[in-house]
MARLOVO-585669 format. One record per residue (C-alpha): residue number from 1; residue in three letters; z, x, y. Coordinates in pm, 1 decimal. Layout:
{NUM, ALA, {Z, X, Y}},
...
***
This chain:
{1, UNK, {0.0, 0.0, 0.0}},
{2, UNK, {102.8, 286.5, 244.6}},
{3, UNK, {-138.2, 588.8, 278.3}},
{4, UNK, {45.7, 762.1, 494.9}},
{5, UNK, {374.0, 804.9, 687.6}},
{6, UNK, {123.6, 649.3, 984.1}},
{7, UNK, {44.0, 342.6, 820.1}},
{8, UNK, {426.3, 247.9, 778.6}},
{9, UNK, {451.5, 351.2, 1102.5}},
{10, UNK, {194.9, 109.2, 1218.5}},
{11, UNK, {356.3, -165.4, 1006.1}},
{12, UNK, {656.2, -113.4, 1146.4}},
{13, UNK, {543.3, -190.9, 1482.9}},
{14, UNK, {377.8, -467.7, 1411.2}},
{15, UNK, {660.7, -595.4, 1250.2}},
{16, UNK, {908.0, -523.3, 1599.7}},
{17, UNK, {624.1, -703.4, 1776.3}},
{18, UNK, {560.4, -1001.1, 1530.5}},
{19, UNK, {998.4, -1016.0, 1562.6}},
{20, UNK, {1053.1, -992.8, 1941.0}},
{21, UNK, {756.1, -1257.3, 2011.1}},
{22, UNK, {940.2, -1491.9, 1782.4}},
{23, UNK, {1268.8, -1407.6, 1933.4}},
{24, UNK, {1169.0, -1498.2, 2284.5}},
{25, UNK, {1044.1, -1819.1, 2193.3}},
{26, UNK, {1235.6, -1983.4, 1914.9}},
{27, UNK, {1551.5, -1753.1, 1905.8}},
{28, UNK, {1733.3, -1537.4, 1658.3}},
{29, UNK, {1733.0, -1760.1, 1335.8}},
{30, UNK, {1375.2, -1803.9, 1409.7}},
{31, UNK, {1308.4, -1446.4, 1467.3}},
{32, UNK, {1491.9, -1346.4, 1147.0}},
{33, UNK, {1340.1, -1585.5, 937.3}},
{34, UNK, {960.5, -1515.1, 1065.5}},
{35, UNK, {1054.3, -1092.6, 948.0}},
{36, UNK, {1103.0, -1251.3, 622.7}},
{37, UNK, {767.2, -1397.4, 657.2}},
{38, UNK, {600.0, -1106.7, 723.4}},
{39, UNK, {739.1, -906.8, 470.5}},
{40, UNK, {689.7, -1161.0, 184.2}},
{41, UNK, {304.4, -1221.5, 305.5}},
{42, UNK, {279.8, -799.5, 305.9}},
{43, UNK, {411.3, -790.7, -47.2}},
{44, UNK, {119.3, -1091.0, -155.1}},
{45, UNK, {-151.4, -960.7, 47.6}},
{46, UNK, {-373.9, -641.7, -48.9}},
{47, UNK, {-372.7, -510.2, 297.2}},
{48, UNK, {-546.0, -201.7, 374.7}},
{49, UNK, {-380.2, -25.4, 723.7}},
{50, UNK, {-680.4, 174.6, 943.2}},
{51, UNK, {-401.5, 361.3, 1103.0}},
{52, UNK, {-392.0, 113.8, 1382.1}},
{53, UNK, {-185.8, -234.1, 1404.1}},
{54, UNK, {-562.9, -402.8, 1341.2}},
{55, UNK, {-464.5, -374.7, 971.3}},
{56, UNK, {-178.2, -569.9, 973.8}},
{57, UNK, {-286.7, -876.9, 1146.9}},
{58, UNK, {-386.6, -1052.5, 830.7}},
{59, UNK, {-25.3, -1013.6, 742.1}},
{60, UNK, {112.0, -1121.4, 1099.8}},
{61, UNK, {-119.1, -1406.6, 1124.0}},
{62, UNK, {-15.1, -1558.8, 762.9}},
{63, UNK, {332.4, -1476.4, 922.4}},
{64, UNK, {295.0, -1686.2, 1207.0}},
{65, UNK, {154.9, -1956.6, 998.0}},
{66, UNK, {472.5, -2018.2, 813.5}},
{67, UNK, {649.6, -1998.8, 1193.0}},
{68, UNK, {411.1, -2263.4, 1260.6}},
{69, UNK, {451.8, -2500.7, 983.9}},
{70, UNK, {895.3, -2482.3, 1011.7}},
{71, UNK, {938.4, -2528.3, 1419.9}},
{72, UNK, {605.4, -2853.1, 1426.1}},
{73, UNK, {806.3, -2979.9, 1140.5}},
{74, UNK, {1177.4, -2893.4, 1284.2}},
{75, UNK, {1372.6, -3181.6, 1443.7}},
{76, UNK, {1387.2, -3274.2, 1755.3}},
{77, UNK, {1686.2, -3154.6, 1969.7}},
{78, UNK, {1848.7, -3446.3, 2139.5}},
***
């Protein structure tokens, strides 16, 4: 999965970025829950990292998905 020490790299940032975006918007269950997302949709996916973040959007994107799906179908706060 990892060529290099740069491809973790890489995934690791895209990770931090993929977290904090969540964080701002839906807060810090959210946030943790969505880095669960992207790990589990790493582990299914055969991704192949370029050495840039390009290479991880698949997994981000299939991350976001799941965000996606759990705050459309979260109650309402009254």
């Amino acid at each position: 999965m990892y060529e290099n020490e740069t491809d973790l790299r890489t995934a690791e940032k895209e990770l931090a970025a993929f977290y904090t975006a969540v964080l701002k918007t839906y807060g810090p269950e959210e946030a943790i829950a969505a880095a669960m997302d992207w790990i589990e949709s790493l582990e299914t996916m055969d991704c192949v990292a370029d050495g840039d973040a390009s290479g991880w959007r698949p997994v981000t994107i299939a991350a976001a998905a799941c965000v996606a799906a759990r705050v459309t179908n979260a109650p309402a706060n009254a």
